[in-house]
VEXDREN-2710 file (C-alpha; in Angstrom, 1 decimal):
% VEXDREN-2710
k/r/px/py/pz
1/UNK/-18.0/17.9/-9.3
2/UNK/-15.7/19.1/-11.5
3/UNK/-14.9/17.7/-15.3
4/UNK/-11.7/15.6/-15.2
5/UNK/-9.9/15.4/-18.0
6/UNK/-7.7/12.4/-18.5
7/UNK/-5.5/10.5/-20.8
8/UNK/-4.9/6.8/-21.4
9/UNK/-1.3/5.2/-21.7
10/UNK/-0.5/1.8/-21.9
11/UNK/1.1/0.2/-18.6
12/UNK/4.2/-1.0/-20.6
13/UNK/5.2/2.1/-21.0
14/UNK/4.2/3.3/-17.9
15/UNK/6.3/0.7/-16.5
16/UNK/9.0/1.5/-18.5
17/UNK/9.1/5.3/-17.9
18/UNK/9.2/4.3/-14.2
19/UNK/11.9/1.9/-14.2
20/UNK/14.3/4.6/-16.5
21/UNK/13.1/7.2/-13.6
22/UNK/14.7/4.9/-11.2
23/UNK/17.9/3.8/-12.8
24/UNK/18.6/7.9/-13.6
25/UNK/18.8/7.9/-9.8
26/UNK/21.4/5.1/-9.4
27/UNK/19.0/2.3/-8.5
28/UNK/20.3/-0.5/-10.1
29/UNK/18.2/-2.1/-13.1
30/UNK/16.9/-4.9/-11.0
31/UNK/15.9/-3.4/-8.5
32/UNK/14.6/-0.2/-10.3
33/UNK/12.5/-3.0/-12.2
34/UNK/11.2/-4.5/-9.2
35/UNK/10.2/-0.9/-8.3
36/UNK/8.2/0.0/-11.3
37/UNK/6.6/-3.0/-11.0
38/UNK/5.2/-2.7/-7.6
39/UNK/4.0/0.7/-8.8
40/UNK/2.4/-0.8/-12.1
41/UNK/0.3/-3.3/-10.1
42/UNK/-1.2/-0.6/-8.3
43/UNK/-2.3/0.9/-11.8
44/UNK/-3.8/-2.1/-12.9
45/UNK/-5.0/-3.4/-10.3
46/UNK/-7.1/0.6/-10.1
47/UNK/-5.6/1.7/-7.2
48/UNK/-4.3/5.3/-8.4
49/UNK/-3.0/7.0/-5.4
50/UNK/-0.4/4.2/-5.3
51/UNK/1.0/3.7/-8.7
52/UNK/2.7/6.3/-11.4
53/UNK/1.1/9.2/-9.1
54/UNK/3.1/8.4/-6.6
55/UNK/6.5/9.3/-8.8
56/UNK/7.0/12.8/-7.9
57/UNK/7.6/12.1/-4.4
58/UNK/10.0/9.1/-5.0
59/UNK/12.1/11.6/-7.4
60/UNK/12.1/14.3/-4.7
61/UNK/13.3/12.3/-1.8
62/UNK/16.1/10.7/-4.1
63/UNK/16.7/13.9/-5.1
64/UNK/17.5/15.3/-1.7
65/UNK/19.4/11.7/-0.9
66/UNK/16.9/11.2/1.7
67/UNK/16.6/7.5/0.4
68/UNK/19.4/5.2/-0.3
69/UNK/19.1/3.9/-3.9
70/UNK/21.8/1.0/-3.4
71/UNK/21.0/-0.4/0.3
72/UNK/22.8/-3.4/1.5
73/UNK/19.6/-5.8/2.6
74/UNK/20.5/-7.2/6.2
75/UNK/19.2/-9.7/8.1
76/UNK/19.9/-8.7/11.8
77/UNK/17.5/-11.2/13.9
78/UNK/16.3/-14.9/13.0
79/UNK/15.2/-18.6/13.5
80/UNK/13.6/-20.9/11.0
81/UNK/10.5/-19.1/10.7
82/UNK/11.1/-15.8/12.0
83/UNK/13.7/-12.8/11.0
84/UNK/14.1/-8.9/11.2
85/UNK/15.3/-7.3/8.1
86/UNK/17.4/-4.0/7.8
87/UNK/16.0/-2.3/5.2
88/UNK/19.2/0.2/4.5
89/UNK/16.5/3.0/4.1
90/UNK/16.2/1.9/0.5
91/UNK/13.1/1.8/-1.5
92/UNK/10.4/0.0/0.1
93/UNK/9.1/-1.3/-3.1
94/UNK/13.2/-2.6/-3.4
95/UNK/12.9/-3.5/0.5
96/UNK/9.4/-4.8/0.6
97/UNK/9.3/-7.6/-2.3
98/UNK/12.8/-9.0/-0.8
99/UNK/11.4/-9.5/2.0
100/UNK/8.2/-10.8/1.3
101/UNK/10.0/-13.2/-0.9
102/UNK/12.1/-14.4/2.5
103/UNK/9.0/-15.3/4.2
104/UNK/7.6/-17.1/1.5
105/UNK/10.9/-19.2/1.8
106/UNK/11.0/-19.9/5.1
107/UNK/7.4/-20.9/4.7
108/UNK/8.5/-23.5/2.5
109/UNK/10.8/-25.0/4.8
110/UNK/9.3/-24.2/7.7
111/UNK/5.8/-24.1/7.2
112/UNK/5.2/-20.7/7.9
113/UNK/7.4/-17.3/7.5
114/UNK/7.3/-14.6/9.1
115/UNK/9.5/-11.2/8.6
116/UNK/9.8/-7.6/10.4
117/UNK/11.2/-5.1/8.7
118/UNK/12.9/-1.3/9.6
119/UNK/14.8/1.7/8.2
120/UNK/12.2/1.3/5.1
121/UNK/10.0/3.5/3.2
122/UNK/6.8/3.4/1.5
123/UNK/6.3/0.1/-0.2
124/UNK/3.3/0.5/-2.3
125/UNK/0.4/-1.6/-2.1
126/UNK/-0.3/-4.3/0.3
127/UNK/-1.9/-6.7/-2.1
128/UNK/1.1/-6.7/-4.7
129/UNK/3.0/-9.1/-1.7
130/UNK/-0.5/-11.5/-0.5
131/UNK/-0.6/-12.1/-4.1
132/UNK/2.7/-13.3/-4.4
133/UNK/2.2/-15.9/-1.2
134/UNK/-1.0/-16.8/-3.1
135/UNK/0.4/-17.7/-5.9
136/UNK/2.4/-20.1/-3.8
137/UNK/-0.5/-21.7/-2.5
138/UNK/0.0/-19.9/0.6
139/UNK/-1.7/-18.1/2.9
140/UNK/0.0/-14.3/2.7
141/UNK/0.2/-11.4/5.5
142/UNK/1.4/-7.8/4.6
143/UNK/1.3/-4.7/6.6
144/UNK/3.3/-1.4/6.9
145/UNK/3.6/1.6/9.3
146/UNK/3.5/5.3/8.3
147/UNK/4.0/8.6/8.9
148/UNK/1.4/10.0/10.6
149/UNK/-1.9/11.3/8.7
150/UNK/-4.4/9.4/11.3
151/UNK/-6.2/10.8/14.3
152/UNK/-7.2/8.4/17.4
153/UNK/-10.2/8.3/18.1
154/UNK/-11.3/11.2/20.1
155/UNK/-8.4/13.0/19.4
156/UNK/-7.5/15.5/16.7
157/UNK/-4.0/15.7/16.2
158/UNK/-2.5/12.9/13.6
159/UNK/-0.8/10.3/15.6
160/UNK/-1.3/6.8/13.6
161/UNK/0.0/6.3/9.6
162/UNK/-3.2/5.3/7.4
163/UNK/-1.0/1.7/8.5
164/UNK/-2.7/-0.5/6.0
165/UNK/-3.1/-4.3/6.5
166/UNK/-3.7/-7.0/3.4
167/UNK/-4.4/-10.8/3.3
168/UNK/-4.9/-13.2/0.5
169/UNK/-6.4/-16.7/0.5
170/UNK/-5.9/-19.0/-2.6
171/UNK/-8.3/-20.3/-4.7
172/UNK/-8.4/-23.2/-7.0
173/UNK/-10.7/-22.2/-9.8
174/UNK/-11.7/-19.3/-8.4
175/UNK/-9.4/-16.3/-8.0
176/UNK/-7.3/-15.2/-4.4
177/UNK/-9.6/-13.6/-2.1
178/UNK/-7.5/-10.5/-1.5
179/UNK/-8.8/-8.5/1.6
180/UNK/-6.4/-4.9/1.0
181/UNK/-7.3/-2.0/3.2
182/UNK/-6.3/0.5/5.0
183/UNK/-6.8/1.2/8.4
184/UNK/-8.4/4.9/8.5
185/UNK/-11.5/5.5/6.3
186/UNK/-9.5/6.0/3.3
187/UNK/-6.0/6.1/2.4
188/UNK/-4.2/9.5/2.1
189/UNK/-3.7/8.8/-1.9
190/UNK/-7.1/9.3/-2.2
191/UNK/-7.7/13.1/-0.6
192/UNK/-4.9/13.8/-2.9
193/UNK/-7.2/12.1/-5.6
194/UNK/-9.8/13.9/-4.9
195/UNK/-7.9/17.5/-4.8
196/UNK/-6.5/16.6/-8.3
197/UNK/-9.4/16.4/-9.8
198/UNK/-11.5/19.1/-7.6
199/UNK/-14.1/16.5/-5.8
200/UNK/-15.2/16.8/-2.6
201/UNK/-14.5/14.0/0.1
202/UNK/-17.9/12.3/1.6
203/UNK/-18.3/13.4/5.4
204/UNK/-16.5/11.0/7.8
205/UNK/-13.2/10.3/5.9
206/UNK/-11.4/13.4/7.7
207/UNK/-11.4/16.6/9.9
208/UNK/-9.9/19.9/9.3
209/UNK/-7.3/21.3/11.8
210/UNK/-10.0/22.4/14.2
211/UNK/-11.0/18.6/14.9
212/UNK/-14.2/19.4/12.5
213/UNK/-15.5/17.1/9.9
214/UNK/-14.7/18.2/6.8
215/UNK/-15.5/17.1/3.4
216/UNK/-12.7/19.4/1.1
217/UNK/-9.3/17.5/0.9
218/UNK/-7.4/20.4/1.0
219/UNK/-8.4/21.3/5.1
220/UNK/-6.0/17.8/5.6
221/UNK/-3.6/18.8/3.9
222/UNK/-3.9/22.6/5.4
223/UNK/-3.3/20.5/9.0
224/UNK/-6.4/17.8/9.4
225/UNK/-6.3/14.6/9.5
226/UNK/-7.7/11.4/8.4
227/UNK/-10.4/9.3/11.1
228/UNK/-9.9/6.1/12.0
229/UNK/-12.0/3.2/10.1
230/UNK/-15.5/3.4/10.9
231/UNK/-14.7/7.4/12.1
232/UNK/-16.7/7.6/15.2
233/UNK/-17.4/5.4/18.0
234/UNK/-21.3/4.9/17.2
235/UNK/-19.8/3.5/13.9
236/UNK/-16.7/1.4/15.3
237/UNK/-14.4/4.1/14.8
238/UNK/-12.6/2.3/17.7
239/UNK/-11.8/-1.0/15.6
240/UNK/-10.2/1.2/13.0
241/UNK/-7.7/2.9/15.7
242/UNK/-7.3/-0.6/17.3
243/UNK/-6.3/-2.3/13.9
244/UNK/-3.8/0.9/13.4
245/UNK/-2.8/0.5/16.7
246/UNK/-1.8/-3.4/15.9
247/UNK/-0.5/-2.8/12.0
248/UNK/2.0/-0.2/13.9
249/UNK/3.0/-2.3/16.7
250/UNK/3.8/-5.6/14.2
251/UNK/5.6/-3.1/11.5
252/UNK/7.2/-0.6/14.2
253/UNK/7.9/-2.0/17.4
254/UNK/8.7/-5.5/16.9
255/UNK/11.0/-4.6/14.3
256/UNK/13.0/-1.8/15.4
257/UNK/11.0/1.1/13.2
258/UNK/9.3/4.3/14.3
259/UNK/6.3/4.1/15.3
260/UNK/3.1/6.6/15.6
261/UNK/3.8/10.2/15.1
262/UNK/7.5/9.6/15.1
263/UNK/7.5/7.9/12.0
264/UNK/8.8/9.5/8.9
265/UNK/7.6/11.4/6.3
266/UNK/7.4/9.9/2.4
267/UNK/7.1/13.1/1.0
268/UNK/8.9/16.1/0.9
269/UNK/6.3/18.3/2.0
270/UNK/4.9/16.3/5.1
271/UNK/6.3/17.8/8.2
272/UNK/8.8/16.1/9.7
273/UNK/8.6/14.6/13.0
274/UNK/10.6/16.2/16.2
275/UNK/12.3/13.0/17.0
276/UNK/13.1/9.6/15.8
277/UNK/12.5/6.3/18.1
278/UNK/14.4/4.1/15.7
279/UNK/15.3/3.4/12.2
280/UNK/13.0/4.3/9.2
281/UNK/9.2/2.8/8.9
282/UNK/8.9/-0.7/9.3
283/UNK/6.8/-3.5/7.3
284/UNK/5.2/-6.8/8.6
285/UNK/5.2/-9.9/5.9
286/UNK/3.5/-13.2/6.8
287/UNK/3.5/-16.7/4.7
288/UNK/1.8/-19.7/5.5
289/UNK/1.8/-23.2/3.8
290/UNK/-1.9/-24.6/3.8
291/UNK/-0.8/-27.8/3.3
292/UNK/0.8/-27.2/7.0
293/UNK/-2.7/-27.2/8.2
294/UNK/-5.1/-28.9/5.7
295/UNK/-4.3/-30.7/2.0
296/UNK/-3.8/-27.8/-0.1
297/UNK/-6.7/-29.1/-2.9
298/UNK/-8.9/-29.4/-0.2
299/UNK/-8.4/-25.9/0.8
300/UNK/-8.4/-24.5/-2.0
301/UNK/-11.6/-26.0/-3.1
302/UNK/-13.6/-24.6/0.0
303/UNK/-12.1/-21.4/-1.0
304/UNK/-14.2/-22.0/-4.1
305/UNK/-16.7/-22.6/-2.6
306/UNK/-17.1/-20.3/0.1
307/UNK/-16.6/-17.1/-2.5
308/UNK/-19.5/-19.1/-5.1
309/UNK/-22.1/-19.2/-2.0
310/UNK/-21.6/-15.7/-1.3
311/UNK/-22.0/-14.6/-4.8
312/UNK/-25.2/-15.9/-4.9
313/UNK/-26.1/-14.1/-1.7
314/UNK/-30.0/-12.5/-2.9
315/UNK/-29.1/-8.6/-3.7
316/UNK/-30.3/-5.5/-1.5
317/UNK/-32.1/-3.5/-3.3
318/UNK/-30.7/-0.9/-6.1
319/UNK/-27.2/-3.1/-5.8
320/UNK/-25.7/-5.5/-7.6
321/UNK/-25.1/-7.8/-5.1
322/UNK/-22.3/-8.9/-2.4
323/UNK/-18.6/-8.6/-4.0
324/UNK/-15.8/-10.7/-3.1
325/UNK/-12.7/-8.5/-1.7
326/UNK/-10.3/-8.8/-4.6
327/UNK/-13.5/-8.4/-7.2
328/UNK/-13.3/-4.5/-7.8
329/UNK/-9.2/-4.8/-8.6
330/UNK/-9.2/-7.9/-10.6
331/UNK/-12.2/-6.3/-12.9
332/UNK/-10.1/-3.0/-13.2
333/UNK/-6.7/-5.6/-13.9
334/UNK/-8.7/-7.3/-16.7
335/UNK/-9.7/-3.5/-18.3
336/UNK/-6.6/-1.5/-18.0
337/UNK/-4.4/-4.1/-19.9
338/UNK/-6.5/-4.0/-22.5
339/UNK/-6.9/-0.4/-22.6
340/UNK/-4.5/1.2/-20.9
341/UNK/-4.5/3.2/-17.9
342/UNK/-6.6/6.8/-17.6
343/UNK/-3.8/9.0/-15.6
344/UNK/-5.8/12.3/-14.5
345/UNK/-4.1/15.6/-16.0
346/UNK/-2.2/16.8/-12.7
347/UNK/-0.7/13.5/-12.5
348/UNK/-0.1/13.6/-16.3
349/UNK/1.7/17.2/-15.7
350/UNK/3.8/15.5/-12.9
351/UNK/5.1/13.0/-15.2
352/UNK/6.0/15.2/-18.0
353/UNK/7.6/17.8/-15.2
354/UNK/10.2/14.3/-14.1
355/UNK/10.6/13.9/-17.7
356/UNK/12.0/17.3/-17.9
357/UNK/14.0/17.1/-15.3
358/UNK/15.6/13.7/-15.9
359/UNK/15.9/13.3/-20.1
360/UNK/13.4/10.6/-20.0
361/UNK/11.2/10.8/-22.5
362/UNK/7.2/10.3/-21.0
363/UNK/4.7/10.7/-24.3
END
């Protein structure tokens, strides 16, 4: 493995560096501060491939006016508890949190929300909206499409988006349980992780253009592609394609989006698809109102605990014991605020290049 060097900046400034990035390319200061924020959550929260190293493809599809940094927001479908948004092809993480907000409104009328979304981008990470309905005391749904990266199973060209799916349940003492994964062995942030800092990926995360298993990052991005969750059929690589299969068909078809491989590309350098079905990617937000179902105490105090009995599951050997989804994230949340975020150098380098480029100071 190769030495890694890194260096540490605080998230305010992180933040802030962002959110200037964002206004310098006419996205209005609310919104560009919606934006940044979305992206800072992923920092915190230790999900790198989806926070501040994700910049330099924002800046180079705003550059090229591939994204629309003022989009008008419509709602073109609805009822009480349903409703398909028009994204505009504006930033998902403008797109995303407006209507993840919707659904957590119509949940509190209705008792449950629930919101499709098209012509949207990338949105960042699934748990920054499940949080939001948990904070609510509600039950929260996220899931977006995207471009393809994903082979089915048995196949080896990519077809499916990494199409990631998140839900939170609220605690009362305890924290959310936050389930936040993606739907292929990993997401495509990390093989670009891993060829940042010259690691290999472990067998079973991808193949190379050949339909081989590969374990060097770069034979996906030389034409490979990701494997479904679980990889192979022996190991259930055929629930991972089914979940992708589902994530696509809530975020793409029932809203109006593209779908499989004819779903766009976020960055500039992904190949873009022959043809378009429809309008953008699409996302899938869900809210429900526990209180619709069962007194909201109540619930919440089973949530309690349920996560207390499985913490005190006995440990397997040469482990820790059993984590609660949500555990790894909130322990890297409670570090980073303190200490600041540990960017890796090419990352670092990116920064500095927008910097240059835009006026904005980074360091």
């Amino acid at each position: 493995m190769a030495n890694v060097e890194v260096e540490v900046f605080s998230i305010e400034a992180l933040r802030e560096f962002c959110a200037r990035v964002f206004m310098h390319f006419r996205v209005p200061k609310d919104q560009a501060t919606q934006a940044a924020d979305v992206l800072a959550a992923a920092d915190l929260r230790g999900i790198d491939s989806h926070g501040v190293a994700r910049m330099s493809s924002y800046v180079g599809v705003l550059s090229e006016g591939l994204i629309n940094p003022k989009p008008e927001i419509k709602i073109v479908r609805s009822t009480p508890s349903t409703a398909t948004i028009d994204g505009d092809n504006g930033l998902g993480l403008v797109v995303g949190p407006r209507a993840n907000q919707m659904a957590i409104e119509m949940a509190q009328k209705a008792g449950s929300g629930w919101i499709s979304v098209r012509n949207t981008n990338h949105y960042g990470i699934a748990g920054y909206y499940v949080l939001k309905a948990a904070e609510c005391d509600m039950i929260g749904w996220a899931m977006t499409n995207s471009s393809a990266l994903v082979t089915p199973l048995w196949g080896m060209e990519r077809m499916l988006g990494t199409n990631p799916i998140a839900i939170a349940f609220p605690g009362k003492k305890e924290p959310p349980i936050v389930i936040d994964m993606a739907t292929c062995t990993a997401a495509y942030g990390k093989i670009e992780i891993a060829l940042r800092k010259g690691q290999k990926i472990p067998a079973g995360w991808a193949i190379d253009n050949q339909g081989r298993v590969t374990t060097e990052p770069a034979d996906v991005l030389a034409g490979g592609a990701l494997l479904p969750l679980g990889s192979d059929r022996e190991r259930g690589g055929h629930k991972g394609y089914a979940l992708a299969m589902m994530v696509d068909l809530l975020s793409g078809a029932l809203s109006g989006a593209n779908w499989g491989p004819f779903a766009p590309p976020f960055a500039l350098r992904q190949t873009i698809p022959t043809r378009s079905v429809d309008k953008g990617i699409g996302h899938f937000f869900g809210a429900m109102r526990v209180d619709g179902f069962i007194d909201s105490d109540s619930f919440k105090s089973q949530v309690d605990e349920y996560i207390r009995v499985f913490r005190a599951t006995k440990p397997a050997p040469g482990t820790s014991g059993p984590l609660i989804p949500g555990d790894p994230e909130r322990e890297a949340e409670g570090i980073r605020r303190k200490s600041g975020v540990p960017l890796v150098l090419p990352v670092v380098n990116d920064l500095r290049e927008i910097s240059k480029k835009t006026g904005i100071p980074f360091d």
